[in-house]
C-alpha positions as CSV (number, residue, x, y, z in Angstrom):
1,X,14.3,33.6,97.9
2,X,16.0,30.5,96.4
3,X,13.0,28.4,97.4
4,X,10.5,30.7,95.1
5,X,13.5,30.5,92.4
6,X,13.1,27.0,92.2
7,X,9.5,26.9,93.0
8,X,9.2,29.5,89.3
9,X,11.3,26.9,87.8
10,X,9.3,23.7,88.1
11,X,6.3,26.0,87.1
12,X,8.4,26.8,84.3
13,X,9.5,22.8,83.1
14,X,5.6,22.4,84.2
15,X,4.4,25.1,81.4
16,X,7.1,24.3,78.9
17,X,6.1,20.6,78.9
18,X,2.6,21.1,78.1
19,X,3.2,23.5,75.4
20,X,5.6,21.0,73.8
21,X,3.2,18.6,73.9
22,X,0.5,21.0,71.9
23,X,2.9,22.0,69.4
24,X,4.4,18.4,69.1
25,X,1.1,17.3,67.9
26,X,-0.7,17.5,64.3
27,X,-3.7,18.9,64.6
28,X,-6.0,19.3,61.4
29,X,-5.2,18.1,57.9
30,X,-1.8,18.2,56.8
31,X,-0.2,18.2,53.8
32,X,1.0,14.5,53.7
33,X,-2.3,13.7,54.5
34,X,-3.8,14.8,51.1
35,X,-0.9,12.4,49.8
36,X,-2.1,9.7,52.0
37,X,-5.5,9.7,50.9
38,X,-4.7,10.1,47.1
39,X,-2.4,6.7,47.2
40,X,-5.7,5.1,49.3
41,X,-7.9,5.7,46.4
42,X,-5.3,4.7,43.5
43,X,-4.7,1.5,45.1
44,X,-6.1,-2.1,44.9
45,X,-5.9,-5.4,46.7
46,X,-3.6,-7.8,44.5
47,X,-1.2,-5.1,43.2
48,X,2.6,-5.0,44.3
49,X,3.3,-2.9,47.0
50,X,3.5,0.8,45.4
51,X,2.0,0.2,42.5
52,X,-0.8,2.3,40.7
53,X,-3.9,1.4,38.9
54,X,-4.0,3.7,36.1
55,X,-7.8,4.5,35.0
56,X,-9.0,3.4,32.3
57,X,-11.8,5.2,30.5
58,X,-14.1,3.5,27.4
59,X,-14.3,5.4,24.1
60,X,-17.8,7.1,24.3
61,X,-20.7,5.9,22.2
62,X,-22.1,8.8,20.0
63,X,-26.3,8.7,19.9
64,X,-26.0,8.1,16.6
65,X,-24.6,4.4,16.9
66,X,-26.0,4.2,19.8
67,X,-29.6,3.9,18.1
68,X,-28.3,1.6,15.6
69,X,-27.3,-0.6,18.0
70,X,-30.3,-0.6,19.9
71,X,-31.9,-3.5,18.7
72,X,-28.9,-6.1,19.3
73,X,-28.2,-4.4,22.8
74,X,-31.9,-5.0,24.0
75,X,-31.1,-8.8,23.6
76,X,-27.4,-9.5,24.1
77,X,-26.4,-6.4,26.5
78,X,-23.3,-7.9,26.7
79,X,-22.8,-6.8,22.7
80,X,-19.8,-4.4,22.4
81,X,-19.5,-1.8,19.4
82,X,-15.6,-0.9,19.7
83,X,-14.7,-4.7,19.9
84,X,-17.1,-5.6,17.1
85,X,-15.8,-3.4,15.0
86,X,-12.4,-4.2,15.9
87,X,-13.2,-7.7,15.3
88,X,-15.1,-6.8,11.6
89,X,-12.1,-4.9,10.3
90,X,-9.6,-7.6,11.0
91,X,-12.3,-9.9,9.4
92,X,-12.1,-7.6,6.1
93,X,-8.8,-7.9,5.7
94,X,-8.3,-10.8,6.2
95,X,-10.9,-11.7,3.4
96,X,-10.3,-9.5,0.9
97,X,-6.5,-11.2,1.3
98,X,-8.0,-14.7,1.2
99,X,-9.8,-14.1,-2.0
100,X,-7.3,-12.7,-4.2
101,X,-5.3,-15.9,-3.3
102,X,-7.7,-18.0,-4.0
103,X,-7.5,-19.5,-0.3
104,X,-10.5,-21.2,0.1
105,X,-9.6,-22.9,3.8
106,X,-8.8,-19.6,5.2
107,X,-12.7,-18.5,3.7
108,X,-14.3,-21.2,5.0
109,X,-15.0,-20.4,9.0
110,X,-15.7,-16.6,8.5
111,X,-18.5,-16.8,5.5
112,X,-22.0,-18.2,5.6
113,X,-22.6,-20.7,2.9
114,X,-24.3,-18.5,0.2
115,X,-21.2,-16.4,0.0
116,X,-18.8,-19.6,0.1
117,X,-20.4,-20.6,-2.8
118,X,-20.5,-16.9,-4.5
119,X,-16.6,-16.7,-3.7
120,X,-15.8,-20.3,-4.9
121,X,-17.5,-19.2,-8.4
122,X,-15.5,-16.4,-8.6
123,X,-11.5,-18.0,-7.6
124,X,-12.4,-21.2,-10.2
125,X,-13.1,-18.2,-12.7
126,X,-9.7,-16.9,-12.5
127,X,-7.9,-20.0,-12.0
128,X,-9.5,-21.3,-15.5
129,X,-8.2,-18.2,-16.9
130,X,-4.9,-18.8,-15.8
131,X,-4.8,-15.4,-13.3
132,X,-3.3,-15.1,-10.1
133,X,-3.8,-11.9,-7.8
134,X,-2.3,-10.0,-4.9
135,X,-3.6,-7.5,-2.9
136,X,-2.9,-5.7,-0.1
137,X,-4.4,-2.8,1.8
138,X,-2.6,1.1,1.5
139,X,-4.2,1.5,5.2
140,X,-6.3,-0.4,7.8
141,X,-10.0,-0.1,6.2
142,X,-12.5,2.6,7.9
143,X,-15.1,0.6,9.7
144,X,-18.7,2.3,10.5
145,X,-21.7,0.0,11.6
146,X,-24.9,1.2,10.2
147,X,-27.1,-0.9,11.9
148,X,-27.2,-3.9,14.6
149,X,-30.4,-6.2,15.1
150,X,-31.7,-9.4,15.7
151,X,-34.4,-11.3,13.9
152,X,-35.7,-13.9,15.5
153,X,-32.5,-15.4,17.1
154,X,-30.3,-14.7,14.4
155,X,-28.2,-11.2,15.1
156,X,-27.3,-9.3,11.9
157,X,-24.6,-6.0,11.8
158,X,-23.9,-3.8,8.8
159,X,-20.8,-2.6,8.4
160,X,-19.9,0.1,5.8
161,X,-15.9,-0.4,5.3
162,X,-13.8,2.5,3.0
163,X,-10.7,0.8,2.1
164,X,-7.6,1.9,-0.3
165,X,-6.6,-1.4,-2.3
166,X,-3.4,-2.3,-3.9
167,X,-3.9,-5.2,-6.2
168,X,-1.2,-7.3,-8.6
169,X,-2.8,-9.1,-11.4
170,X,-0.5,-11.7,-13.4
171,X,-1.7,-13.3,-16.1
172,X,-0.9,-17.4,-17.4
173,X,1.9,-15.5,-19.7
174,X,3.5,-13.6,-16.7
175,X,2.7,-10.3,-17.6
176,X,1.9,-8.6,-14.4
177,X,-1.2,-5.6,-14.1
178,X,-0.7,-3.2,-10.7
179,X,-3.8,-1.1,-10.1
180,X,-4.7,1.3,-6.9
181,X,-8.1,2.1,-6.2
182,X,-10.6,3.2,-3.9
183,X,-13.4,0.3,-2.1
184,X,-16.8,1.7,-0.8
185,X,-19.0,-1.3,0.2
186,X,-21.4,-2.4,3.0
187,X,-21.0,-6.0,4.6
188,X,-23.7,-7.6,6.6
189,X,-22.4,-10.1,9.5
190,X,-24.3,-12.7,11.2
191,X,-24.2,-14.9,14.2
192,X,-26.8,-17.2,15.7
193,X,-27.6,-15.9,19.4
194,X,-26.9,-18.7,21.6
195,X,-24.9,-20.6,19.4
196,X,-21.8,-22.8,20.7
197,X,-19.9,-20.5,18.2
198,X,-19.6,-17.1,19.1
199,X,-17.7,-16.0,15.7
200,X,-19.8,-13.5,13.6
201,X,-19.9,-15.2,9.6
202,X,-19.6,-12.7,6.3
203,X,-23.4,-12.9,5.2
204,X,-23.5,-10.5,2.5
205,X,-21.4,-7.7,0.2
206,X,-22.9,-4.5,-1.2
207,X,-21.6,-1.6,-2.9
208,X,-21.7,1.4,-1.6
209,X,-21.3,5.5,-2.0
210,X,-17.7,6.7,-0.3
């Protein structure tokens, strides 16, 4: 009788064992696993330990620019709208500054010759008169480009820029003029492809409708 006691018990231990061991296991997906797998795909080679690359998604390109860019894209795919027009606004500013000052050095590197010369005409014009001007912009311009092409090797971008200007006018007798208004005009960049010089040059200034 004690014999078969002890012989149930080890049977027992035997049967308890094994089912320990299937319970103690994981079987199937668990919940850390999902968490497992979402840090795998968030992390890469070179960041600290724990750290997260955060996606980054680029601002979508309607058709509409997308056809007016066509023509540069075809030969420099490389060509990027949101930075170009980044770039063309920071241009415009800085421009429309440099010319009510009369600051020909800062005009230099960002127009072509022709307009050099056109922007020259017009600061000797006011320093004969005796005129110095200030401007500044109520807000950072609006910056659509119409068109982007290439002729030849020579890439060309028109950019129509809205602006709100602020400008101070004092005359030789000190008698300051401030005036407000509204800018509507189209500017035509260039650059040479290939060129050493990468930097896009003012070629031309239209008006335009608002």
């Amino acid at each position: 009788m004690n014999f078969q006691i002890v012989l149930f018990a080890v049977i027992a231990a035997v049967l308890l064992f094994a089912l320990y061991n299937v319970l103690g296991k994981k079987v199937g997906r668990q919940p850390e696993d999902n968490v497992n797998k979402a840090r795998a795909t968030i992390m890469t080679p070179g960041l600290p330990k724990g750290a997260e690359l955060k996606p980054v998604q680029a601002p979508a390109i309607n058709p509409a620019l997308a056809a007016a860019i066509s023509g540069l894209k075809e030969r420099d795919p490389a060509f990027d709208p949101v930075r170009f027009v980044e770039g063309a606004r920071q241009a415009h500013e800085t421009i429309v500054r440099a010319y009510a000052a009369g600051d020909r050095d800062a005009l230099r590197p960002l127009l072509t010759d022709k307009v050099m010369a056109s922007f020259d005409k017009g600061i000797a014009q006011r320093e004969v008169a005796g005129l110095t001007e200030k401007v500044e912009l109520v807000s950072p311009a609006r910056a659509d480009i119409e068109l982007a092409t290439v002729e030849g090797d020579m890439a060309r971008a028109r950019v129509r820029f809205l602006a709100e200007v602020r400008s101070e006018q004092t005359n030789s007798a000190g008698e300051t003029q401030t005036e407000e208004r509204r800018t509507a005009e189209i500017w035509t960049f260039e650059r040479r492809l290939g060129a050493s010089d990468p930097n896009w040059a003012l070629a031309r200034v239209e008006a335009a409708t608002a």
